[in-house]
mmJSON file of the N, C-alpha and C atoms, coordinates in Angstrom:
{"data_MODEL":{"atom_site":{
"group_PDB":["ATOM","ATOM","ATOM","ATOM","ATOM","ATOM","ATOM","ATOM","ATOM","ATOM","ATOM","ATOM","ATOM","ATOM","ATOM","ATOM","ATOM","ATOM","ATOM","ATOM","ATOM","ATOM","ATOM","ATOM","ATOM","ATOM","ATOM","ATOM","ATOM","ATOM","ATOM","ATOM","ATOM","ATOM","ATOM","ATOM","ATOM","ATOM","ATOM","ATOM","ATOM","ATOM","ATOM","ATOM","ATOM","ATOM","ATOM","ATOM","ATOM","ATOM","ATOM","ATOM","ATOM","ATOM","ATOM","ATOM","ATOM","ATOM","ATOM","ATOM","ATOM","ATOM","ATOM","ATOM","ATOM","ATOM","ATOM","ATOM","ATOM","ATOM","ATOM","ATOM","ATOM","ATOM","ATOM","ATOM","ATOM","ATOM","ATOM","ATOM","ATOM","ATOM","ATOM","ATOM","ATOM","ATOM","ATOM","ATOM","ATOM","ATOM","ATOM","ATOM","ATOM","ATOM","ATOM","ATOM","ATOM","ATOM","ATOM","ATOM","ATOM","ATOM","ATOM","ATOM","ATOM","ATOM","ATOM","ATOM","ATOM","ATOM","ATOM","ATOM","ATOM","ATOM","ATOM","ATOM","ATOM","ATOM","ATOM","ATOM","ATOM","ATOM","ATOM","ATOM","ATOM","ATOM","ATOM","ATOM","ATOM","ATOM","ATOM","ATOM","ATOM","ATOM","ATOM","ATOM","ATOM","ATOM","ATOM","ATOM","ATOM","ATOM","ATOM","ATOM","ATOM","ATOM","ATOM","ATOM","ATOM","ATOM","ATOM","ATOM","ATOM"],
"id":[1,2,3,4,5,6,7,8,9,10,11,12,13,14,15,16,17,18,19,20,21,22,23,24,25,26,27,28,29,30,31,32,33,34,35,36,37,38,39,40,41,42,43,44,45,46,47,48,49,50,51,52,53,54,55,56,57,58,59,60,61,62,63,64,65,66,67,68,69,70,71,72,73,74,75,76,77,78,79,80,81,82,83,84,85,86,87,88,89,90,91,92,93,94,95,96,97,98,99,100,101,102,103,104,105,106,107,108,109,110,111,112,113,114,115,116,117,118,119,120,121,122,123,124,125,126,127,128,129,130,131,132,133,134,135,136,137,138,139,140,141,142,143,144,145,146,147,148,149,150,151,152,153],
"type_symbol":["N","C","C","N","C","C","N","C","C","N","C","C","N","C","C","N","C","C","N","C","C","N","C","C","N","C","C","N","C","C","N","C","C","N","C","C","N","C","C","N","C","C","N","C","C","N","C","C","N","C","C","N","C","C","N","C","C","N","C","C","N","C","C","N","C","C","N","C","C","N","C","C","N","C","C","N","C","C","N","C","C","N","C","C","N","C","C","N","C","C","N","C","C","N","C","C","N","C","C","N","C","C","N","C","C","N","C","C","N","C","C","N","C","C","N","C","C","N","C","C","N","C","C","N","C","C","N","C","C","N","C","C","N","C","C","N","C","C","N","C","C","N","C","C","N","C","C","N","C","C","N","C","C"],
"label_atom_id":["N","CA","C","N","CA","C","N","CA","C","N","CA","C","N","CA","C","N","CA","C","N","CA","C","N","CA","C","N","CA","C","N","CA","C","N","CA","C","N","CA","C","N","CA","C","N","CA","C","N","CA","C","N","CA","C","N","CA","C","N","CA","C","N","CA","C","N","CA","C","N","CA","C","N","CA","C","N","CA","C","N","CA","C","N","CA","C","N","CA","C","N","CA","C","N","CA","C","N","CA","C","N","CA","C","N","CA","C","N","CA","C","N","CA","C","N","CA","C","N","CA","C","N","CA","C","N","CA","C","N","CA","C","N","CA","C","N","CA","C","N","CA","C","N","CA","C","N","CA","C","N","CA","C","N","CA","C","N","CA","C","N","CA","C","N","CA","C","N","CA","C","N","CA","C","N","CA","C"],
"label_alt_id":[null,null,null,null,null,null,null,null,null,null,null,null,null,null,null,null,null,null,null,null,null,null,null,null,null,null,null,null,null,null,null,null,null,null,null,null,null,null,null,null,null,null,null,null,null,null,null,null,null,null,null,null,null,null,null,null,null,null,null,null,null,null,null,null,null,null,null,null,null,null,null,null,null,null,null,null,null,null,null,null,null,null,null,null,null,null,null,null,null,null,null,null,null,null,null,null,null,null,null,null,null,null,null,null,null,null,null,null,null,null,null,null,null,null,null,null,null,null,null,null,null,null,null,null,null,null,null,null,null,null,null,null,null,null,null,null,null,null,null,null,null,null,null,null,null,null,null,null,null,null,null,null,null],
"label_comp_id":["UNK","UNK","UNK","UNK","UNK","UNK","UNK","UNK","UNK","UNK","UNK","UNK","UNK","UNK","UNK","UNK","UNK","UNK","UNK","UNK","UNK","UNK","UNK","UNK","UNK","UNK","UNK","UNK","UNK","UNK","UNK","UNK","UNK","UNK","UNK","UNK","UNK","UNK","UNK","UNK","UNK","UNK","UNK","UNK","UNK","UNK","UNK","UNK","UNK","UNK","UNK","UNK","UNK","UNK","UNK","UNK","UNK","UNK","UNK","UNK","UNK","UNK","UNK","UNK","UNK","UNK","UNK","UNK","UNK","UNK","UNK","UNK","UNK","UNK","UNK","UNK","UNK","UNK","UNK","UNK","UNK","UNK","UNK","UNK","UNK","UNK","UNK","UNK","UNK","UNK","UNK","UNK","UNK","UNK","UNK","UNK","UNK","UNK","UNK","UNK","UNK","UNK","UNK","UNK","UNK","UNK","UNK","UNK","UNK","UNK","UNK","UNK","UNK","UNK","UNK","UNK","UNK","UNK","UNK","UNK","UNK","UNK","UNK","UNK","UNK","UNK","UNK","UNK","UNK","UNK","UNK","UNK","UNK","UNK","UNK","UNK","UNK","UNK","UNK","UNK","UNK","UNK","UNK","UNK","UNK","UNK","UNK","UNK","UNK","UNK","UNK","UNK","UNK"],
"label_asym_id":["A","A","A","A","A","A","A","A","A","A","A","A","A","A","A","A","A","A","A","A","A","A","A","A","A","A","A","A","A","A","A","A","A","A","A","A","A","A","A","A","A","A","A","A","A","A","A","A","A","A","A","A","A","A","A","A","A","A","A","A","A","A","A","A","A","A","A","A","A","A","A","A","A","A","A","A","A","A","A","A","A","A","A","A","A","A","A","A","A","A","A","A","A","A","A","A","A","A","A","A","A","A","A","A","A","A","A","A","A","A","A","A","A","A","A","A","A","A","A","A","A","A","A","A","A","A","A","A","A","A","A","A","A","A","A","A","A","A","A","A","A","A","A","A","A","A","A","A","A","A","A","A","A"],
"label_entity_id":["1","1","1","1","1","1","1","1","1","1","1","1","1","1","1","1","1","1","1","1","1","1","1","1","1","1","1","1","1","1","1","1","1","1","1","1","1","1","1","1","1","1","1","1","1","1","1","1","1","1","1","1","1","1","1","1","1","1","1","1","1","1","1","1","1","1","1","1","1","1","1","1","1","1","1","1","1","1","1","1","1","1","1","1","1","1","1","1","1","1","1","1","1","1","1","1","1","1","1","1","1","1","1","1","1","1","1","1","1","1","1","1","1","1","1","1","1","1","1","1","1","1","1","1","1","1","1","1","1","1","1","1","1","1","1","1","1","1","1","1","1","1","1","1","1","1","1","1","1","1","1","1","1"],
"label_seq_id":[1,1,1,2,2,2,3,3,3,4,4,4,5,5,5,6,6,6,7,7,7,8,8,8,9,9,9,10,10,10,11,11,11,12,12,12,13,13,13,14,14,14,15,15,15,16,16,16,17,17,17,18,18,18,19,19,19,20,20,20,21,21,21,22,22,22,23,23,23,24,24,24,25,25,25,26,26,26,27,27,27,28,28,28,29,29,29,30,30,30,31,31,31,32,32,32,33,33,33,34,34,34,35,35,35,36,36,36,37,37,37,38,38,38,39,39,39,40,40,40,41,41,41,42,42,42,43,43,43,44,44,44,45,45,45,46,46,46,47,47,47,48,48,48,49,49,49,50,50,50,51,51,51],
"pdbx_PDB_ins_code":[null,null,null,null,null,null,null,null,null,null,null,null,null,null,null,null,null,null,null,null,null,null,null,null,null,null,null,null,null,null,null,null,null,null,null,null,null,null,null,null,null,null,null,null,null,null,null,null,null,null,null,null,null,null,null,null,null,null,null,null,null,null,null,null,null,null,null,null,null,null,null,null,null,null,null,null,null,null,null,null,null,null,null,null,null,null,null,null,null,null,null,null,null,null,null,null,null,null,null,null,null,null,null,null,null,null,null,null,null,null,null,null,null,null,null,null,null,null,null,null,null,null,null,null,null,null,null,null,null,null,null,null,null,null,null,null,null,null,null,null,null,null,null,null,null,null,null,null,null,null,null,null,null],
"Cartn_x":[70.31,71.626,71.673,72.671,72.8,73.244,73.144,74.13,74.798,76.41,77.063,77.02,76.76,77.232,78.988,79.743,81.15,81.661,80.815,80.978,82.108,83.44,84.327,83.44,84.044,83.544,84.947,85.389,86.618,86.243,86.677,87.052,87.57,87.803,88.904,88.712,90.015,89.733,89.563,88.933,88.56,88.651,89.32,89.452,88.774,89.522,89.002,87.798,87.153,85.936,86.305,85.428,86.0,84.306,84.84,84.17,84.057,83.209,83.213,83.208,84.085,83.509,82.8,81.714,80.795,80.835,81.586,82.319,83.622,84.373,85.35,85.386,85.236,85.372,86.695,87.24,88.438,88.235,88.933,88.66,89.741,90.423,91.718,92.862,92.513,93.882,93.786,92.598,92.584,91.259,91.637,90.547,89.771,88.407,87.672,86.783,86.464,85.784,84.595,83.745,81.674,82.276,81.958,82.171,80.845,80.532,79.598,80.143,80.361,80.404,79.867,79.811,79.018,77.873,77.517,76.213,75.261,75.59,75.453,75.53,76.035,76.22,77.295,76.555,77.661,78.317,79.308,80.228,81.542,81.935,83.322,84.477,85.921,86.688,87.787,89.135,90.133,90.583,90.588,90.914,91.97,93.274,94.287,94.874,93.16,93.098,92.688,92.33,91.592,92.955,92.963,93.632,93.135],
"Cartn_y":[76.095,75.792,76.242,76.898,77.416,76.806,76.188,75.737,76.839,76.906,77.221,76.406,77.541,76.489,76.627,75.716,75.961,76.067,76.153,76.224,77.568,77.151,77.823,79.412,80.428,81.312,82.472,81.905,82.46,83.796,85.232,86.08,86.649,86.693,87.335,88.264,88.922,90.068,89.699,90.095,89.747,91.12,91.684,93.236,94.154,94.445,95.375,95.062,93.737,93.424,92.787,92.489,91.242,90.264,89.096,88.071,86.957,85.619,84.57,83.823,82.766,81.474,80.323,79.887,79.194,77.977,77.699,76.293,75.926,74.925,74.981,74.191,74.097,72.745,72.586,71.658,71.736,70.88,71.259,70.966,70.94,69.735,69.726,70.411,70.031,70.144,72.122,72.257,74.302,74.197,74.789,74.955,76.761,76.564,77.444,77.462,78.674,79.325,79.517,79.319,80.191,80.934,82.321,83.239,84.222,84.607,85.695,87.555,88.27,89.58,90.463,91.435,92.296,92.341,92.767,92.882,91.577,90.57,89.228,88.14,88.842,88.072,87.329,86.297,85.056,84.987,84.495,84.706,83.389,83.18,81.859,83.003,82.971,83.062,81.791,82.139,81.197,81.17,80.16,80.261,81.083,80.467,81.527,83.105,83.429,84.863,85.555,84.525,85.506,85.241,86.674,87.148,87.681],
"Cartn_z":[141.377,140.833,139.381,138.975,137.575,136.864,135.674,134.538,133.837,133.642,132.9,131.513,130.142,129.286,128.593,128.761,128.376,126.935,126.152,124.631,125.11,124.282,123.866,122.925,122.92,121.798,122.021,120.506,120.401,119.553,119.98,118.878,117.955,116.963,116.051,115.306,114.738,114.189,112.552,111.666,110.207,109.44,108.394,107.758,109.001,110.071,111.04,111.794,111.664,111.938,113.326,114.251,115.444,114.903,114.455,114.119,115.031,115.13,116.178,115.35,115.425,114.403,114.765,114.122,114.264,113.243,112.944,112.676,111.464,111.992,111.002,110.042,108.66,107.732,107.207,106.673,106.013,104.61,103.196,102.19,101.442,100.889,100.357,101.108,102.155,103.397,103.444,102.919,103.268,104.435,105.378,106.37,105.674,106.32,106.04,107.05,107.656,108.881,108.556,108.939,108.426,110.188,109.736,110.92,110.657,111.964,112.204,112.89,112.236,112.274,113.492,113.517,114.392,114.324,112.749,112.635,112.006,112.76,112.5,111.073,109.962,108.879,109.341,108.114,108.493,106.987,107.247,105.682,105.939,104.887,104.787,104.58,105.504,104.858,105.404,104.849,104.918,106.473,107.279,108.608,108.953,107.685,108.017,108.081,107.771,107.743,108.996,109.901,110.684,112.107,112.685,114.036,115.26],
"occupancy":[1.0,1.0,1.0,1.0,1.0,1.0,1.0,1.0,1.0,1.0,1.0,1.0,1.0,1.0,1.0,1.0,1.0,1.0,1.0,1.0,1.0,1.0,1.0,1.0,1.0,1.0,1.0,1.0,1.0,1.0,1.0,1.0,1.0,1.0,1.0,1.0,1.0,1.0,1.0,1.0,1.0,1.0,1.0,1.0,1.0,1.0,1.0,1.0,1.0,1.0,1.0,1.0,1.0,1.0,1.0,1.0,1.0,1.0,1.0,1.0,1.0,1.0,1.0,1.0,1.0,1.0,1.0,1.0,1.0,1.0,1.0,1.0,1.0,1.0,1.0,1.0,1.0,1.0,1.0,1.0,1.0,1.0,1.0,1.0,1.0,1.0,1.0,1.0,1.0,1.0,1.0,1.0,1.0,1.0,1.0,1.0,1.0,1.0,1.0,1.0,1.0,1.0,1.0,1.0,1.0,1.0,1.0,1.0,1.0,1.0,1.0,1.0,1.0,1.0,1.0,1.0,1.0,1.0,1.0,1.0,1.0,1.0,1.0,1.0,1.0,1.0,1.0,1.0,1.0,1.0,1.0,1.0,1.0,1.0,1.0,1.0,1.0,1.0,1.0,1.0,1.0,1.0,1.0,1.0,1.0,1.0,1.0,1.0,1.0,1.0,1.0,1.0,1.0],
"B_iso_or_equiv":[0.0,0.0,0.0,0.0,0.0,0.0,0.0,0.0,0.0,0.0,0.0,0.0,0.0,0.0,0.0,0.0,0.0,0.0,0.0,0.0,0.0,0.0,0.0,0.0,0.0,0.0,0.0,0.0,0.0,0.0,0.0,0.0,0.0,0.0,0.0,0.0,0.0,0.0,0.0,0.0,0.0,0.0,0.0,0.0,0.0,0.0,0.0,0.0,0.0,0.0,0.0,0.0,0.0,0.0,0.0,0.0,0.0,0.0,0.0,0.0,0.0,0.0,0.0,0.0,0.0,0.0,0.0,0.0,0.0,0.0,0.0,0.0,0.0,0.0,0.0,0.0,0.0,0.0,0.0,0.0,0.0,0.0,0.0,0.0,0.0,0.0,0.0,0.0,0.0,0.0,0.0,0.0,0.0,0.0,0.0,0.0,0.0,0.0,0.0,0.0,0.0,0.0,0.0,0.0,0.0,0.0,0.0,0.0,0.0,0.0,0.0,0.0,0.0,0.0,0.0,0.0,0.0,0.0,0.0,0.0,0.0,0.0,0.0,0.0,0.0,0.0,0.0,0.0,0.0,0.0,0.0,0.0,0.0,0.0,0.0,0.0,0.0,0.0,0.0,0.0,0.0,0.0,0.0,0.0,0.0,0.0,0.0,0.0,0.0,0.0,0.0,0.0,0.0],
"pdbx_formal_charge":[null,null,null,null,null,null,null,null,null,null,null,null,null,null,null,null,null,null,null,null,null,null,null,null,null,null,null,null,null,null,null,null,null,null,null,null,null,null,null,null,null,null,null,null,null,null,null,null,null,null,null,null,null,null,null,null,null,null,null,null,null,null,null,null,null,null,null,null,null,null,null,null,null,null,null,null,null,null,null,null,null,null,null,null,null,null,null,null,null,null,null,null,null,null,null,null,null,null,null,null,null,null,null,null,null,null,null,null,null,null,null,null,null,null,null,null,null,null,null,null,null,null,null,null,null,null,null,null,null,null,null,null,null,null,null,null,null,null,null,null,null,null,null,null,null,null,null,null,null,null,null,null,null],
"auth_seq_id":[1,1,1,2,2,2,3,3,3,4,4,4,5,5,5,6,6,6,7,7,7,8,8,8,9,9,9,10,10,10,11,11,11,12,12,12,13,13,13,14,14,14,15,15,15,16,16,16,17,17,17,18,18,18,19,19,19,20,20,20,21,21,21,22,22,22,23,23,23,24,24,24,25,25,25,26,26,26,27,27,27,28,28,28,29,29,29,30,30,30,31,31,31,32,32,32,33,33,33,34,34,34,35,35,35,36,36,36,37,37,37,38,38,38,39,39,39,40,40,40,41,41,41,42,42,42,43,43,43,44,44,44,45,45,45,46,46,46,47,47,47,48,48,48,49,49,49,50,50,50,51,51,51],
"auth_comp_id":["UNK","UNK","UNK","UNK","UNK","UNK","UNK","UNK","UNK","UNK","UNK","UNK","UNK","UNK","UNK","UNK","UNK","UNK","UNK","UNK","UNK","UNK","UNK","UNK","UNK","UNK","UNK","UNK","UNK","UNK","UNK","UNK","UNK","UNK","UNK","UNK","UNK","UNK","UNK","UNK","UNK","UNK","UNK","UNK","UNK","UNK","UNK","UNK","UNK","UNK","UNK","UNK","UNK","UNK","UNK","UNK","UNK","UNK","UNK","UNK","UNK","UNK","UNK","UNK","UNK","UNK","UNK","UNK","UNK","UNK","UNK","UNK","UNK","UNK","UNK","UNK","UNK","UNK","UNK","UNK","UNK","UNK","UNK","UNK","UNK","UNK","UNK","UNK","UNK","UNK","UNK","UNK","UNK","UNK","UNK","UNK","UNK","UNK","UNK","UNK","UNK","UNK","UNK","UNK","UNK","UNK","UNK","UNK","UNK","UNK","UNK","UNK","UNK","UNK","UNK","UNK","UNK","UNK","UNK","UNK","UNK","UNK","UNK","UNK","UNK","UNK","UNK","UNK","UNK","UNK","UNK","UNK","UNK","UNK","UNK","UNK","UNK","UNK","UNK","UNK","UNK","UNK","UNK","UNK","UNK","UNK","UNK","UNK","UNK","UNK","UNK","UNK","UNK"],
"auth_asym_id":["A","A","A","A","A","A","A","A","A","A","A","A","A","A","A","A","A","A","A","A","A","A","A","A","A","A","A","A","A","A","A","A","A","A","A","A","A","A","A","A","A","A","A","A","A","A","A","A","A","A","A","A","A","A","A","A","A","A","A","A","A","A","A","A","A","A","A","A","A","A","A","A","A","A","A","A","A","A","A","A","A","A","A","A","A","A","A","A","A","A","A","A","A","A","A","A","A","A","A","A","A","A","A","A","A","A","A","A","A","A","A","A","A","A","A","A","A","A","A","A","A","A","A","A","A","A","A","A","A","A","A","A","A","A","A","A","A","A","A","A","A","A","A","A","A","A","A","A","A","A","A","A","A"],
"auth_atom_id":["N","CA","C","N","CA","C","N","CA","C","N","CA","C","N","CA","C","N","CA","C","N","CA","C","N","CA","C","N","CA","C","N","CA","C","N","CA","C","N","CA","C","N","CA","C","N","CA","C","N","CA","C","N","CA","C","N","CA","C","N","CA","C","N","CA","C","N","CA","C","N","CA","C","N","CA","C","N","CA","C","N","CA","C","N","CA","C","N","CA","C","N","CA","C","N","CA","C","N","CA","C","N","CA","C","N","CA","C","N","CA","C","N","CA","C","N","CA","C","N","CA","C","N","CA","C","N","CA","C","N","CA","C","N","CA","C","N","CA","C","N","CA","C","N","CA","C","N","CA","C","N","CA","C","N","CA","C","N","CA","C","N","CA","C","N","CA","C","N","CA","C","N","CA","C","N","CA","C"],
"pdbx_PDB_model_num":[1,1,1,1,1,1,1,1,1,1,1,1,1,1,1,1,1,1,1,1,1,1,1,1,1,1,1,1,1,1,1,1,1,1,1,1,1,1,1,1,1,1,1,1,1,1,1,1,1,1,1,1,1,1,1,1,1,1,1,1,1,1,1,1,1,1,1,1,1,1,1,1,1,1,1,1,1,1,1,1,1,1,1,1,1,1,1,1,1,1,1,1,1,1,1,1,1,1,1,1,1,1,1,1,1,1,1,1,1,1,1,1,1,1,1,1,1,1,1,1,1,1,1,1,1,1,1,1,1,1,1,1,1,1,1,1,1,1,1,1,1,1,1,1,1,1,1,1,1,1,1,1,1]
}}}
């Protein structure tokens, strides 16, 4: 019997990049993404940036 694991893994696009985000914090009512890239860096930008 196999386990599926169902962790959501959403993609988005970041300056031409397709990024995954790997968690969301929020800070004075501004959310902020730690996202991982293609070539696996991980970096913060503003949630509302990414598409």
């Amino acid at each position: 019997m196999s386990h599926t694991n169902n962790t959501e893994t959403q993609t988005y696009t970041y300056n031409d990049s397709q990024v995954k985000i790997i968690t969301v914090f929020t800070e004075d009512g501004k959310a902020t993404a730690l996202v991982e890239d293609e070539n696996g860096e991980l970096f913060e930008v503003e949630k509302d940036l990414l598409r």
